[in-house]
N, C-alpha and C positions, 0 to 999 in steps of 0.2 A: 268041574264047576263052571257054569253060565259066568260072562263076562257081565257085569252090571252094568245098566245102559244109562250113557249121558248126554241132557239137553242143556244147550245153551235157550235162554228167556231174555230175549234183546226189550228194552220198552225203548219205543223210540216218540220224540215229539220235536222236529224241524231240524233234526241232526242234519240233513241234507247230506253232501258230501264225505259228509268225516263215517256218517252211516255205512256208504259205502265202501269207506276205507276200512271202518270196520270186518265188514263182510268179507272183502278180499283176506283180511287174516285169519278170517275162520279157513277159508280157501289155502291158504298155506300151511295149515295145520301138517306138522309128520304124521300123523294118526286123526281120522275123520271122528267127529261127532256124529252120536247116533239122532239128532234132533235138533233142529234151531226153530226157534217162535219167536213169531217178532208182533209185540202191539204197538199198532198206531195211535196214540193217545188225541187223536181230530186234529191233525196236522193240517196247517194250511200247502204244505207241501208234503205229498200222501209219500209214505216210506214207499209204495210199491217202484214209484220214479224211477229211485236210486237202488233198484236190486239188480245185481250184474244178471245177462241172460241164464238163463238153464238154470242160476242157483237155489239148490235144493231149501229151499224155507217155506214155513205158512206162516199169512199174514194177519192178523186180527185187528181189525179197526174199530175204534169206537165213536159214536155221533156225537160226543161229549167230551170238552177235558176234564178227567178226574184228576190227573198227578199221577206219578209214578206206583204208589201203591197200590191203588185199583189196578191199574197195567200190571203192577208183577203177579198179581193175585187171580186176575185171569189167567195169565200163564201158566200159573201154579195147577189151575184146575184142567187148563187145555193138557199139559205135557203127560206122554205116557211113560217117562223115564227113571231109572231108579234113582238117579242124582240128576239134580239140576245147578243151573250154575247163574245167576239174575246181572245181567252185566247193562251198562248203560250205552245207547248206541254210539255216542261219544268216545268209547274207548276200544284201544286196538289191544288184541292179545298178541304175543312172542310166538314164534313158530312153532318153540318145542310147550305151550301150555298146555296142551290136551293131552301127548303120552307123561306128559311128568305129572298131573293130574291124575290120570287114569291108573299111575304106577297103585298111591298109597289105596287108593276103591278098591284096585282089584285083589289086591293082597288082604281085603274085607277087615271089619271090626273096627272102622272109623265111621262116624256120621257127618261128618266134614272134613274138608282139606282148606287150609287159609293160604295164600302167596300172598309174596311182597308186589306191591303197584311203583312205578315209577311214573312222576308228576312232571309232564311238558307244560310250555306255551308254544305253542308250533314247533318249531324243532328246538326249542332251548330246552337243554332238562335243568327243572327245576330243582325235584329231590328226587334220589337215586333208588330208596327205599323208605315208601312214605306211612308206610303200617307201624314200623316200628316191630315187626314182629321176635324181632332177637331179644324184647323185652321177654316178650311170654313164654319164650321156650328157657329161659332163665328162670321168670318167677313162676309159670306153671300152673294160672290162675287165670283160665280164658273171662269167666264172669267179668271180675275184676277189672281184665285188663279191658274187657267190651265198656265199663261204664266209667272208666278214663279217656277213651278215645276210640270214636265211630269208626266200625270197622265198614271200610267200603264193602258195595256188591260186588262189583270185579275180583276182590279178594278172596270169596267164597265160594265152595264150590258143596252142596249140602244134599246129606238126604231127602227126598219127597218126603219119606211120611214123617220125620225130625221136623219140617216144616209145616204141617199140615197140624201136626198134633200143637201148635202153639197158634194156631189159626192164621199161619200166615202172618202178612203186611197191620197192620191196624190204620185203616182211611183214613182215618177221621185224624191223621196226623198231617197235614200238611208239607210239615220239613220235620226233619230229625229223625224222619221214618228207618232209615239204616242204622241209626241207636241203638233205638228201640228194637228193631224186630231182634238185630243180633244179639243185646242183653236179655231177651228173653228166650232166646237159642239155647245160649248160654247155661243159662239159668235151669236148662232141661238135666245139664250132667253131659253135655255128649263128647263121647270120645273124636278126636281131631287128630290131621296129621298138619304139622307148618313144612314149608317150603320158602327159604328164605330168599331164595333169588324173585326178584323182580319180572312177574310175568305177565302183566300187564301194563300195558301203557295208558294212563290219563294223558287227554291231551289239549283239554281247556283249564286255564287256570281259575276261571272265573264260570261256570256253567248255573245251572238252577241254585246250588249253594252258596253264590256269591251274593243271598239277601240276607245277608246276615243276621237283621234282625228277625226276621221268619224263622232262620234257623235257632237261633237261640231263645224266642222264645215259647217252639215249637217243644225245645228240648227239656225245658221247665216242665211243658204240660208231660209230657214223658215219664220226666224223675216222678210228679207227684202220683203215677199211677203203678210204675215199676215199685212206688217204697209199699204198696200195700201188698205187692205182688213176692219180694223178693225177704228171705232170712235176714232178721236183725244184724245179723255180724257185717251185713252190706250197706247198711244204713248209713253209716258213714264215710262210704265211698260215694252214694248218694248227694249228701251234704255236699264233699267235695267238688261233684260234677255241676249242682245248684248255685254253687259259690264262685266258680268259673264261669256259669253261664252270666248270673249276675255280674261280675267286672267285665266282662264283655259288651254287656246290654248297657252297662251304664258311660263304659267306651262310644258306644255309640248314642249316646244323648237319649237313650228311654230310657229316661229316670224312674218312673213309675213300674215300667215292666224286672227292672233291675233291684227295684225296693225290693218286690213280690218276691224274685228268686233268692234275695239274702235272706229273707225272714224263712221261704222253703228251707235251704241251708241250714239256718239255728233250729227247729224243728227239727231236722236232722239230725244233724250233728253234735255239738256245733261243729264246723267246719275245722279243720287244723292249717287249710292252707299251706297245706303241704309242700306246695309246687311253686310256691312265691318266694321271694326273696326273705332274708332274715327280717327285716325292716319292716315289712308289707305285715306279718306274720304277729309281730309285736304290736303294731299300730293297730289293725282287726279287734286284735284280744281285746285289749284297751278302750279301742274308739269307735269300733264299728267298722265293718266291710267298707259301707257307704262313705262314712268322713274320709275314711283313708283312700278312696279312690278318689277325692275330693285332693287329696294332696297329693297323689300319686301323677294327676292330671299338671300338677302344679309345678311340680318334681319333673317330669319329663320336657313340658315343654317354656321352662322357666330358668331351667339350669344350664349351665353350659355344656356342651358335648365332654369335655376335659374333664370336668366336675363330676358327671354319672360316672365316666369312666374310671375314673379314682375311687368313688362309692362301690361301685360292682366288684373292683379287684382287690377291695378289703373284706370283702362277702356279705355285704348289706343288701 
């Protein structure tokens, strides 16, 4: 049996350096990949710069910045690989990720493999395992667990035609684009294998996803297209993902953009608020998402640090 072949799809755009710190870990791999692509998404600083001599890559640049999804979705089309794997040039892979990758492919009948990411600021580790992934191998519910919490590209290492057959990235998303593609991955039924050590390394804490408002209310326009797309029994896991992004959005002063995602939410759901405090959970039912973030704001930075902390260890 043919070993099935795998490409790394780098999107790069002013990674500079850390790009090619990157690279170097492809280069240290115990086991070589059969393929590395890398887009230039119109860097003022062209990735070609920063590629170490001799190393084996093609480069595609584009005269335009689209964002990351148009960059992985070239890729997708450039690569001739049975698996590919969408990583950001920002992050460094572990020595052993390619043969421990390569183990659960070659032993066939998965359409993905997930690993745990571990999250720097320069050399500080910030979270050790930042997927969560010891949730899913517990509950066993990839969908689900994809539209709790965005599974990174680094994480993933996926069939071509599993991705092709869901059309790939969707552009027209700005941010949340890793939500989305993976809850609709998801959403196909595909067999996976997890790999819970940590085999990549993020190494900005703050990167493209530090706009938070982009992000979240990127991820609204998502949910409302995923709920037409996915089985009613996820509808209200929908709600829940709406109703987070909502207290998020209204954390950050888009009061208007925050309305829009509580009312998606009730539409949904309604939301259970599952993941909030008992307090938080009561006051919603009652008063609305909205009021009660009104006093949550009020709550946090009006009480004394002594005071929350007495509130929280009686489980409100």
């Amino acid at each position: 049996m043919n070993q099935p072949t795998l490409g790394v799809l780098i999107t790069y755009y002013n990674e500079r350096e850390l790009f090619r710190q990157c690279l170097y870990s492809l280069q240290e791999q115990s086991c070589a990949v059969d393929e590395i692509l890398v887009y230039d998404d119109a860097s003022a600083a062209p990735a070609a710069d920063y590629v170490p001599e001799g190393f084996p890559l093609r480069i595609l640049r584009g005269p335009i910045n689209h964002g990351p999804s148009f960059g992985r979705n070239v890729l997708l089309n450039a690569s001739r690989c049975d698996y590919i794997h969408f990583h950001d040039a920002d992050d460094l892979f572990e020595p052993s990720w390619c043969e421990r990758v390569r183990g659960p492919l070659t032993s066939g009948g998965v359409d993905a493999v997930f690993t745990e990411v571990s999250a720097y600021d320069g050399r500080q580790l910030l979270c050790e395992r930042v997927m969560g992934l010891a949730e899913l191998a517990a509950a066993g519910d990839l969908l689900r667990f994809c539209i709790h919490g965005a599974i990174l590209p680094g994480a993933a290492t996926c069939r071509k035609s599993s991705v092709l057959a869901i059309g790939g990235y969707r552009e027209d998303l700005w941010q949340s684009e890793d939500f989305d593609f993976h809850v609709r991955l998801a959403a196909q039924g595909i067999r996976y294998a997890l790999i819970l050590d940590p085999l990549v390394r993020r190494m900005r804490a703050c990167g493209r996803s530090g706009q938070q408002q982009e992000v979240w209310s990127s991820a609204c326009q998502a949910i409302k297209r995923l709920a037409q797309e996915l089985p009613a029994p996820y509808h209200p896991d929908l709600a829940e993902a709406a109703a987070k992004a909502g207290s998020m959005l209204f954390r950050l002063d888009a009061r208007q953009e925050a309305r829009a995602a509580f009312e998606l939410a009730a539409a949904l759901g309604p939301p259970a608020f599952g993941r909030q405090r008992r307090a938080y959970r009561l006051l919603s039912r009652s008063f609305g998402p909205e009021r009660t973030e009104q006093w949550a704001r009020l709550y946090r930075h009006g009480l004394p640090d002594s005071l929350r902390r007495w509130v929280a260890n009686i489980g409100w």
